[in-house]
ZABAMAR-324246 format. One record per residue (C-alpha): x, y, z; residue in one letter. Coordinates in nm, 2 decimals. Example, Ala and Ser with C-alpha at 12.3 -4.5 7.8 and 13.67 -1.06 7.14 Angstrom:
ZABAMAR-324246
      u      v      w residuo
   1.23  -0.45   0.78       A
   1.37  -0.11   0.71       S
This chain:
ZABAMAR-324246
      u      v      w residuo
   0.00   0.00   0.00       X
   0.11   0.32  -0.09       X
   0.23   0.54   0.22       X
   0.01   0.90   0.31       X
   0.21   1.21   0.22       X
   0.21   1.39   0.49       X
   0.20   1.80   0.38       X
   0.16   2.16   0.51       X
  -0.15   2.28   0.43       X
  -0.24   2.60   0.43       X
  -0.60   2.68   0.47       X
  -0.84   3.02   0.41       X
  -1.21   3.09   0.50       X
  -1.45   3.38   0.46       X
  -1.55   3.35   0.79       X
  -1.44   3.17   1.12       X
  -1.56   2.82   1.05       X
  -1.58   2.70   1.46       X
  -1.83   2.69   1.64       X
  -2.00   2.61   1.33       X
  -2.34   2.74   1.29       X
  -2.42   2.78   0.94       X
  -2.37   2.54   0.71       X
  -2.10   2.63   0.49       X
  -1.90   2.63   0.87       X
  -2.02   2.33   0.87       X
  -1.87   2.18   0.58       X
  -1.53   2.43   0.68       X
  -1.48   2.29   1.03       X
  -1.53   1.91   0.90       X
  -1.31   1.95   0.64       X
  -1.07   2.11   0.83       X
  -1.06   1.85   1.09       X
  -1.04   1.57   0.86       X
  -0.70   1.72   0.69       X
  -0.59   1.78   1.04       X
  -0.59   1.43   1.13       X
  -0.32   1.38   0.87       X
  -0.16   1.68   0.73       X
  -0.03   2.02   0.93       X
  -0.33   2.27   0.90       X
  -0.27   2.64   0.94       X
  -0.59   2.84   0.95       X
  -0.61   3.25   0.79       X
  -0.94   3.33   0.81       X
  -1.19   3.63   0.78       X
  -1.39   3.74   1.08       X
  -1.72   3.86   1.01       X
  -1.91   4.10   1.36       X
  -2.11   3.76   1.47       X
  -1.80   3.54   1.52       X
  -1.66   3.37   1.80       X
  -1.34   3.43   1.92       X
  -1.38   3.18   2.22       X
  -1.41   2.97   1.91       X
  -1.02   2.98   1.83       X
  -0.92   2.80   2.12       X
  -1.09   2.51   2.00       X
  -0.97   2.51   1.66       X
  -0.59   2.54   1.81       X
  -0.69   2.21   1.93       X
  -0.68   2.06   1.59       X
  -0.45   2.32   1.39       X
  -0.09   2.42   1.36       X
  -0.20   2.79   1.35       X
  -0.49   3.02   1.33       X
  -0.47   3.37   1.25       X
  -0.79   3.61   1.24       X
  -0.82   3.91   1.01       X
  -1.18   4.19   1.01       X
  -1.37   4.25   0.68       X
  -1.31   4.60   0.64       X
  -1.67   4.62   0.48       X
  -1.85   4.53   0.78       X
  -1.68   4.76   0.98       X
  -1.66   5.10   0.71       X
  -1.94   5.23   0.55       X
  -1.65   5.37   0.31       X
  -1.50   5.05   0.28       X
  -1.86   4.92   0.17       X
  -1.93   5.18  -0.09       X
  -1.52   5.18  -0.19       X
  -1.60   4.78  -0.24       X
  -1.95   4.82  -0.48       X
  -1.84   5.12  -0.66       X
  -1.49   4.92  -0.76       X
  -1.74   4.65  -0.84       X
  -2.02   4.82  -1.05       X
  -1.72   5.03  -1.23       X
  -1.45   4.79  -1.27       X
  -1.48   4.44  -1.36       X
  -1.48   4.23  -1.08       X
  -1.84   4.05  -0.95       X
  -1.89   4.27  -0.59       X
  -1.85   3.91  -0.42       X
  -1.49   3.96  -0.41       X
  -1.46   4.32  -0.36       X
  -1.69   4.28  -0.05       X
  -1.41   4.00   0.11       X
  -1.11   4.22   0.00       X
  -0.83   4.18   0.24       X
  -0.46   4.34   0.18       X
  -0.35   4.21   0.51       X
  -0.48   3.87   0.41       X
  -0.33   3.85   0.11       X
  -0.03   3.96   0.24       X
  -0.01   3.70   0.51       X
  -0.13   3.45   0.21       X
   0.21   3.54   0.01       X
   0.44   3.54   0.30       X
   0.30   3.17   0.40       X
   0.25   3.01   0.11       X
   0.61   2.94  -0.07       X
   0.67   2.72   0.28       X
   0.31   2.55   0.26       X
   0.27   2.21   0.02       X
  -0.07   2.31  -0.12       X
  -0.31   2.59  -0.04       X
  -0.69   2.56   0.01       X
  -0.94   2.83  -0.05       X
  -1.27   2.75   0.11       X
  -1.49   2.98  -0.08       X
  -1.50   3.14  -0.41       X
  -1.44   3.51  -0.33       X
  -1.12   3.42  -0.16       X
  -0.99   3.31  -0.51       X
  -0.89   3.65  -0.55       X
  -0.58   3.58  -0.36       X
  -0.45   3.28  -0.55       X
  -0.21   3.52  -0.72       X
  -0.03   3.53  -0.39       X
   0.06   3.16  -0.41       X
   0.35   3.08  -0.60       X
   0.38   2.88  -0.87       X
   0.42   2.50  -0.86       X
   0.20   2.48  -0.55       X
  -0.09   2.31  -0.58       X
  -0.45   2.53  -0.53       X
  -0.74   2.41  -0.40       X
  -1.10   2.58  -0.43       X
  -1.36   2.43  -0.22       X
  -1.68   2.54  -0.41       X
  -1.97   2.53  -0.14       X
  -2.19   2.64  -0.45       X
  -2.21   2.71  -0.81       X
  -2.25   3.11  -0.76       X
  -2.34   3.21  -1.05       X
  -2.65   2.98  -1.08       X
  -2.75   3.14  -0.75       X
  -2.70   3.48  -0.86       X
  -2.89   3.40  -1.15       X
  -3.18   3.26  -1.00       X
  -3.19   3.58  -0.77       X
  -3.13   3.84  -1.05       X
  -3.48   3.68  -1.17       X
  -3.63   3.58  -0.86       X
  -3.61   3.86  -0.61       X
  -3.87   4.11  -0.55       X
  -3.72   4.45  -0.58       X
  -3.66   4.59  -0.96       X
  -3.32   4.77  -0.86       X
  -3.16   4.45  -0.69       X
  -3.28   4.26  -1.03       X
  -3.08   4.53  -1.25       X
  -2.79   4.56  -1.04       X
  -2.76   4.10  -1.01       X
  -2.80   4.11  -1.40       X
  -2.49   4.35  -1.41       X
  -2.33   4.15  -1.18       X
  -2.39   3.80  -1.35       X
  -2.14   3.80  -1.64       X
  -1.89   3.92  -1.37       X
  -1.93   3.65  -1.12       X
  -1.93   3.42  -1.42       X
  -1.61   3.53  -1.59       X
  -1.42   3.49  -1.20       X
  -1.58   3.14  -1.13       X
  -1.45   3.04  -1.46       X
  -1.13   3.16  -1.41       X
  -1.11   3.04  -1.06       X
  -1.16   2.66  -1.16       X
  -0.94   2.69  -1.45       X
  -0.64   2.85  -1.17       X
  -0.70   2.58  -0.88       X
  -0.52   2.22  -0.94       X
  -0.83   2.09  -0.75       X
  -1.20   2.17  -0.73       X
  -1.41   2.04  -0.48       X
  -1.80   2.04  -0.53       X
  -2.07   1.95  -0.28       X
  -2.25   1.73  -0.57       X
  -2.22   1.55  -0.88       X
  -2.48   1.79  -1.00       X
  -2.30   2.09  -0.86       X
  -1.99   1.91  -1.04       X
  -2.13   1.93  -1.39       X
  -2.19   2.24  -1.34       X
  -1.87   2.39  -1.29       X
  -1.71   2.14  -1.56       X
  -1.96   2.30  -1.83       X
  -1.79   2.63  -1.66       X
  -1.48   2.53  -1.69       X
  -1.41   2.22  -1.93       X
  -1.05   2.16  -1.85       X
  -1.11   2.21  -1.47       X
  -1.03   1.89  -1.25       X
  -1.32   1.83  -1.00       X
  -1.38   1.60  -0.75       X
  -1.71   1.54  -0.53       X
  -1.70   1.62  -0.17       X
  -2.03   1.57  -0.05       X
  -2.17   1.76   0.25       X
  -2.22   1.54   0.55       X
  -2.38   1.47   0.92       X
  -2.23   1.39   1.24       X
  -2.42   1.05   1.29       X
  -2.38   1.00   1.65       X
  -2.42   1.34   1.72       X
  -2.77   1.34   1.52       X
  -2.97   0.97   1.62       X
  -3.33   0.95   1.61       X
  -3.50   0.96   1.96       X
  -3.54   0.66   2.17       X
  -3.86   0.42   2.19       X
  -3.85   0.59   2.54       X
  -3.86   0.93   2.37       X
  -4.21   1.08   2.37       X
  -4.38   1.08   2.10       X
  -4.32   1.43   1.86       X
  -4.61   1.70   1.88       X
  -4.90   1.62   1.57       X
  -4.98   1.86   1.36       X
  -4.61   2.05   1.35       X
  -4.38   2.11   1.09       X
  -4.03   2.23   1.10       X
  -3.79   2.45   0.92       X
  -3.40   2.51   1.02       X
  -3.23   2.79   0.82       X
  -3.15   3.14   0.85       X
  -3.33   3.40   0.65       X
  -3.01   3.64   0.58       X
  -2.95   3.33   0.29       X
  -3.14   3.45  -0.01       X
  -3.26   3.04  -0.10       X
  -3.42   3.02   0.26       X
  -3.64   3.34   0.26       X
  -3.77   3.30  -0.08       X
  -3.86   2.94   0.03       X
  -3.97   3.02   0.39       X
  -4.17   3.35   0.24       X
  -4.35   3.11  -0.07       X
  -4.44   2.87   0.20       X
  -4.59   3.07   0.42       X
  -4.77   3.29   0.13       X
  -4.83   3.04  -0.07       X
  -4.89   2.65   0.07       X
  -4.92   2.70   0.43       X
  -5.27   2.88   0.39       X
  -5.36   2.50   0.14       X
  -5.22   2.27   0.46       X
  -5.44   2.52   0.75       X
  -5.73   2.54   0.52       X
  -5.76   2.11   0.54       X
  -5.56   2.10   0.88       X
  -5.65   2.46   1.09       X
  -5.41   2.33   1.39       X
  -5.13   2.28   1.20       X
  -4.79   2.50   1.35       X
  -4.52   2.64   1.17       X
  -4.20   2.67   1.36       X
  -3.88   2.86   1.17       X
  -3.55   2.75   1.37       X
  -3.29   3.01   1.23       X
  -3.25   3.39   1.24       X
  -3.52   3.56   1.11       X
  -3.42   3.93   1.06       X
  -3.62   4.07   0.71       X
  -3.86   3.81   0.75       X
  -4.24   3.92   0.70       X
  -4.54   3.65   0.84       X
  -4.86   3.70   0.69       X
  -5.12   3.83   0.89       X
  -5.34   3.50   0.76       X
  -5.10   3.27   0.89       X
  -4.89   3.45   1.18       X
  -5.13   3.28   1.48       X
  -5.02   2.92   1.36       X
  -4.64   3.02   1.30       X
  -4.32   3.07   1.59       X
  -4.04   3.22   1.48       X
  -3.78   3.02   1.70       X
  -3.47   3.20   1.59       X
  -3.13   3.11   1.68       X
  -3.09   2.85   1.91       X
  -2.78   2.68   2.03       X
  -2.97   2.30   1.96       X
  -3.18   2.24   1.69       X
  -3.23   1.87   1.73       X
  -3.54   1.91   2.03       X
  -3.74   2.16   1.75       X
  -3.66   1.89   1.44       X
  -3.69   1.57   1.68       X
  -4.06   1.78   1.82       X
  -4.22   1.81   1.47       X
  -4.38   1.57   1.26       X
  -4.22   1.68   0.97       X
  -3.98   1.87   0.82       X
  -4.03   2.10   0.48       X
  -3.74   2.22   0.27       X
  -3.94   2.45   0.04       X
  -3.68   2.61  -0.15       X
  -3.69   2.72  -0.52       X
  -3.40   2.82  -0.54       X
  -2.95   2.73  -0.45       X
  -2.67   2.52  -0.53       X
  -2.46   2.29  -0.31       X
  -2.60   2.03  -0.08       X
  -2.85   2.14   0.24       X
  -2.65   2.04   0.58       X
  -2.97   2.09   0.76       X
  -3.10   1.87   0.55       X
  -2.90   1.55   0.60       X
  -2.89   1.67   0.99       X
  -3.29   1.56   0.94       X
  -3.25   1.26   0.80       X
  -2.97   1.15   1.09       X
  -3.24   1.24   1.31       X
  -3.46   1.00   1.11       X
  -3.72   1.26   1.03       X
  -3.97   1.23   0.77       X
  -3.88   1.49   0.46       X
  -4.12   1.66   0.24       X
  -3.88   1.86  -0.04       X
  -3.89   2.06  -0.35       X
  -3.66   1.89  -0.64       X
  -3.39   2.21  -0.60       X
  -3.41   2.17  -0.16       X
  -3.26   1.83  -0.16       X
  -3.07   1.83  -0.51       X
  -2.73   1.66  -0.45       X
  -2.90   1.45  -0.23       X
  -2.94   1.08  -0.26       X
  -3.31   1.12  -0.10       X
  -3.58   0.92  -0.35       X
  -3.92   1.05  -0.38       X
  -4.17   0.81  -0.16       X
  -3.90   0.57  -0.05       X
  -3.72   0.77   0.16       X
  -3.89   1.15   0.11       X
  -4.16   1.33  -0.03       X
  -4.07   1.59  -0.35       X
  -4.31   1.84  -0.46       X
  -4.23   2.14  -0.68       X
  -4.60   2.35  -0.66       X
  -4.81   2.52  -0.38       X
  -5.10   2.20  -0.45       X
  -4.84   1.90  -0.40       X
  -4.62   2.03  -0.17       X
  -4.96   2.12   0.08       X
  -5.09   1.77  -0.02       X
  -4.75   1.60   0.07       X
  -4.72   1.77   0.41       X
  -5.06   1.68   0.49       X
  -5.00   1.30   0.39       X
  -4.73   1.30   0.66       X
  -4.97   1.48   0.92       X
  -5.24   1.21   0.86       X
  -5.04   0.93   0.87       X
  -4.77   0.88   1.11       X
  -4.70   0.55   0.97       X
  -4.60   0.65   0.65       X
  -4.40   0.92   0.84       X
  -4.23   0.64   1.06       X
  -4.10   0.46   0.70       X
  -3.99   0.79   0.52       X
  -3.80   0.91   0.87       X
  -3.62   0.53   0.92       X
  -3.51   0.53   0.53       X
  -3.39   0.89   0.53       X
  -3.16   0.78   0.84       X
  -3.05   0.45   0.60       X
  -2.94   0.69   0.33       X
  -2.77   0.95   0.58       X
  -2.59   0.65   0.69       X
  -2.50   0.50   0.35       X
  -2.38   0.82   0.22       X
  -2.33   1.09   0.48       X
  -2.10   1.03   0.77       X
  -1.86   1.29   0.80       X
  -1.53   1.02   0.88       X
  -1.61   0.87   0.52       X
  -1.64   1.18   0.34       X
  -1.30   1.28   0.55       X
  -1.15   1.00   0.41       X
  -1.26   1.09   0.10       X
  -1.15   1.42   0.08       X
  -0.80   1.28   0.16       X
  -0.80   1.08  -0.06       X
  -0.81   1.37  -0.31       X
  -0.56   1.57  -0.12       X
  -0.32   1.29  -0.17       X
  -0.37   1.24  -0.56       X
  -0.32   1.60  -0.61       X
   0.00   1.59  -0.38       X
   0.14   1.31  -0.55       X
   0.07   1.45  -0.87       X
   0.37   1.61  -1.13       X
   0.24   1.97  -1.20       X
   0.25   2.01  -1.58       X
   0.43   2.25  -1.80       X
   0.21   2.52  -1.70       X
   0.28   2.72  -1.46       X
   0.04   2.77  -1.17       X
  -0.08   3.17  -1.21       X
  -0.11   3.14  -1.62       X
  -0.48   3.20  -1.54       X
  -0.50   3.56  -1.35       X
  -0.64   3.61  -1.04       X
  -0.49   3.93  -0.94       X
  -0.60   4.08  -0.60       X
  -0.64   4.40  -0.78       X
  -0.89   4.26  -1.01       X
């Protein structure tokens, strides 16, 4: 058997990735931890005004280093309008103006020529893979395919001015994600869907799929002991600042909650998640709690009979989502909320893409906790088969190593540009 390389990795995030809350930290701190077990792991990452610093402790735990720098743009109204007018006058998608960092990349260029391979966990930091010299291999860790988000927002959202200024912004985003797979060595995707993707993006791009995954023994369904979950609830976990999750939450609640009260009137809504921006209909606001963020979500998932991913919209895979199956909880999902996912539709969830089905679906599962009980016990199968964090570890190892072991070719890493200036 061919011995493990062990390397220096250096790794960058957008945001601190411990103690992880959202669920691109999700993905971050797993990742992280799994490279850890084999490989030194120093951390550079952003730090947005929500953030943990107790947080670092923790991750020193695991990591060789971890150094912290602010996003100027959260902190400087200046720096924010410096940020979109360099984006809506120059060419670069605001994405990566808004994460801009001098002291980061700086800290990037004097690391990197000691490091065997650098990771960038998100597309915007892509801006600094000029600062990593070349012959050392990149790695871009796409948590989505951005520009089929922005897209679906530039038609999807509901002011006119946010519309014009996306549209602008689209062939931006897509010119830098195209340039940013054809720069890294390695590109991770959350899917095989998500994978295709970026390959029609970028044809010569190597990527691999890294699926999202769930901390099975942290997430088990309840006991026999456990009391039986409330009737007559369903539950959503997500936060509303995410574009996907308030067009969802808001088409639910406008448009196929009012179809699940009008058969079932004691039916309850409950949001787990921040809810900042989010508007309740008048119709519906008796039946609906607004949980916001709590520091356990499994007693609101393991207390509802169901739980609805009504998205219409995003990329990547839905952590939340395979933290419900773990929990063996009956799914009822729109084709885009569990895509990537190897859910099936009435073996081990229920999909439904319009107000009628979706309301019809949810009500199936309110009528008939059997049904539920099978849908719940086959969702935790597949999180099993597919899902555990230590296998896709492993896996993402795995991929390190071929790219390690791999002879760079006559190119030159940097050929493609990804200047910071740009």
């Amino acid at each position: 058997m061919e011995e493990a390389l062990m390397a220096r990795i250096l790794f960058i995030t957008s945001r601190l990735p411990f103690p992880p809350r959202e669920g691109h930290q999700l993905r971050s701190w797993h990742l992280l931890k799994a490279l850890a077990q084999r490989h030194e792991v120093t951390l550079l990452s952003l730090m947005r005004g929500d953030d943990e610093a107790g947080g670092i402790m923790e991750m020193r735990r695991h990591l060789a280093g971890v150094e912290t720098f602010p996003i100027a743009t959260e902190h400087s109204r200046i720096a924010l309008g410096w940020a979109l007018l360099r984006s809506v006058l120059g060419h670069a998608p605001y994405v990566t103006t808004k994460y801009a960092s001098s002291a980061l990349h700086s800290r990037i260029r004097q690391l990197a020529p000691g490091m065997d391979a650098v990771h960038f966990d998100m597309l915007p930091l892509m801006r600094n893979a000029d600062a990593v010299p070349p012959g050392i291999p990149v790695i871009y860790n796409a948590h989505n395919v951005e520009h089929v988000l922005l897209s679906t927002r530039a038609r999807m959202d509901g002011s006119r001015w946010i519309r014009y200024f996306l549209q602008g912004q689209l062939p931006r985003l897509l010119g830098f994600e195209r340039r940013a797979c054809h720069r890294a060595d390695l590109v991770l995707a959350c899917s095989e869907v998500d994978a295709e993707a970026l390959r029609q993006v970028a044809p010569d791009a190597r990527v691999a799929v890294v699926p999202n995954g769930v901390d099975l023994e942290a997430n088990r369904p309840p006991s026999a002991a456990t009391p039986a979950t409330r009737p007559g609830q369903l539950v959503f976990v997500g936060q509303m600042g995410w574009f996907p999750n308030r067009d969802g939450v808001e088409w639910f609640l406008a448009e196929v909650f009012p179809r699940i009260l009008a058969a079932r009137p004691q039916t309850e809504f409950v949001l787990v998640g921040k809810a900042e921006g989010l508007q309740v209909p008048a119709a519906v606001a008796t039946q609906v709690t607004l949980a916001g963020f709590v520091p356990d979500l499994r007693p609101f998932v393991e207390a509802a009979s169901a739980y609805v991913v009504p998205l219409r919209a995003g990329s990547g895979t839905r952590l939340k989502v395979l933290e419900a199956m773990a929990l063996g909880k009956p799914i009822v999902t729109t084709s885009i909320g569990s895509e990537g996912i190897a859910l099936r539709d009435g073996e081990s969830a229920l999909y439904a893409d319009d107000a009628d089905s979706f309301a019809a679906a949810s009500i199936r599962l309110l009528d008939s906790p059997l049904l539920a009980q099978r849908l719940g016990a086959a969702a935790r199968a597949c999180a099993e088969q597919h899902y555990g964090w230590e296998a896709v570890g492993q896996h993402l190892l795995d991929c390190y190593q071929q790219v390690l072991r791999t002879e760079r070719g006559t190119t030159p890493a940097g050929t493609v540009s990804m200047a910071v200036g740009t």
